[in-house]
N, C-alpha and C positions, 0 to 999 in steps of 0.2 A: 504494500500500500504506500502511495506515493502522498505526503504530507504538505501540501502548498499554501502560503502563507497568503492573508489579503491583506488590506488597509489597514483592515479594524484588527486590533490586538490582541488575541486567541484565537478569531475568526478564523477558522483554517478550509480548506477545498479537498476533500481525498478523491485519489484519484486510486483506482483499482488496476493493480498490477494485473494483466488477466492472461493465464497459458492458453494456450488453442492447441485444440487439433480439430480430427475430424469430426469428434463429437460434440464442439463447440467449446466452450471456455468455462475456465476454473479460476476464482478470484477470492481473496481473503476479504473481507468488507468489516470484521472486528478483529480489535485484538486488545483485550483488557488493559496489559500493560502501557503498551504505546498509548490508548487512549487516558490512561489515568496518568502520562508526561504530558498531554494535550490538553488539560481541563474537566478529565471525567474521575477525579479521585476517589468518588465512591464507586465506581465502576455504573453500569448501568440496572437500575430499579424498575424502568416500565419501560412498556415497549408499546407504544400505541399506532395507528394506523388511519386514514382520511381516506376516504373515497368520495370523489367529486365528479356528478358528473356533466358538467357542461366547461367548455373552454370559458376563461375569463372569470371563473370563480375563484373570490379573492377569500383569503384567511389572514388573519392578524390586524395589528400587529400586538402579539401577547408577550407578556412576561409577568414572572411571578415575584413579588419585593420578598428583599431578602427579609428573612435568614433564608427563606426559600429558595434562593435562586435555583435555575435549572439549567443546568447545559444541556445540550442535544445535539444528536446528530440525525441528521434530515435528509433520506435516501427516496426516490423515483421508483415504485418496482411497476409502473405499469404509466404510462402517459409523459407529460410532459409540467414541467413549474418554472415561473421565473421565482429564486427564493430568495428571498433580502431579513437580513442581520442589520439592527441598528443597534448602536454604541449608543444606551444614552447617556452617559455621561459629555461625549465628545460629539456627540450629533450627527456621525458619518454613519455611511450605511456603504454596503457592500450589498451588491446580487450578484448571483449564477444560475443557468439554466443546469438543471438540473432533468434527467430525462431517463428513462427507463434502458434507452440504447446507449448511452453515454458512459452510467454507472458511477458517473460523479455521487459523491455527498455532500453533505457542509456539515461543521461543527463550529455549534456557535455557544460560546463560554454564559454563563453566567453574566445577571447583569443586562443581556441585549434583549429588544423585544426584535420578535419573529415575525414574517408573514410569506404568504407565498401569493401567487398568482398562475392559476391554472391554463399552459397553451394548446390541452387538447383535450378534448372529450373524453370521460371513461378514465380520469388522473386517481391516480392510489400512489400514496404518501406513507412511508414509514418512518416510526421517530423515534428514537434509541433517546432515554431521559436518565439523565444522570440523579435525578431530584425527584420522588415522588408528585403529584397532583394536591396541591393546596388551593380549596376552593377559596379559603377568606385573603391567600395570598395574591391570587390572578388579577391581572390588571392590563393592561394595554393601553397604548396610542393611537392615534390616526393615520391611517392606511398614507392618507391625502397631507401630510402636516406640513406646512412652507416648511419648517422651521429643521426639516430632512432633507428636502427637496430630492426624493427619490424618484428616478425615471423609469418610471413603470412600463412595460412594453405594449401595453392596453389598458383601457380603462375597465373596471370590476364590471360584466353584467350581472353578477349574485355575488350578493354580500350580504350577510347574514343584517339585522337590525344592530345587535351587540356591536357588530364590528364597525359599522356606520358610524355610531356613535358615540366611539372611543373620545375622550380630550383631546385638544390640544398640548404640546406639553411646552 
């Protein structure tokens, strides 16, 4: 697994070393260790999953206040996402597409809120959580926030009400 670093500071891209042959490819996508030198020190506690099914279905942007925070790592096993990491401390964001034939991830530390944006119909999300689900900890931003100025590659056609009307921050 191939470790690539982004802007934002833990933010990282793996990329999957993948063997071939004729029967198609073989690729590691965990490895406790390495992830717990990359921000995952409790190793991973849940494992949850999103299926969406229309292109342009927005999710985020969530995060949980600490002590909760959660790192994750955010894999494609069937469609396509634009995935964006905000720093909010430092207000930068980071996206990658992210895509089922690709095989990229992201890991995003603790601290960031999350979102993704679905580019095809029939998208399934899988998300490796360092941090169990704290319902009084969850919080989030605005998809839309100047104050990000994130470029989205489409505008949301479904967006949940919650997500709509996340604050400003």
């Amino acid at each position: 697994m191939i470790f690539r670093t982004t802007p934002l500071d833990g933010a990282l891209v793996l990329e999957p070393e993948r063997l071939g042959d004729e029967r198609g490819w073989f690729a590691r996508t965990f490895d406790a260790a390495a992830f717990a030198d990359r921000g995952m020190p409790d190793g991973v506690v849940q494992a949850n999953a999103s299926f969406n099914a229309r292109a342009g279905t927005l999710r985020g942007m969530h995060f949980q206040r600490e002590p909760h925070g959660e790192p994750k790592v955010v894999r494609v096993t069937r469609g396509a996402v634009f995935d964006v990491a905000v720093d909010l401390r430092t207000r930068g964001w980071h996206g990658v597409e992210l895509t089922a034939d690709n095989g990229l991830a992201f890991l995003i530390p603790a601290g960031m809120a999350h979102g993704f944006v679905t580019l095809a119909d029939d998208t399934e999300v899988l998300y490796l959580m360092g941090h169990e689900y704290v319902a009084e900890a969850a919080s989030g931003v605005r998809w839309d926030d100047p104050a990000f100025g994130i470029e989205w590659p489409c505008a949301p056609a479904v967006i949940s009400e919650r997500d709509a009307s996340w604050p400003l921050l």
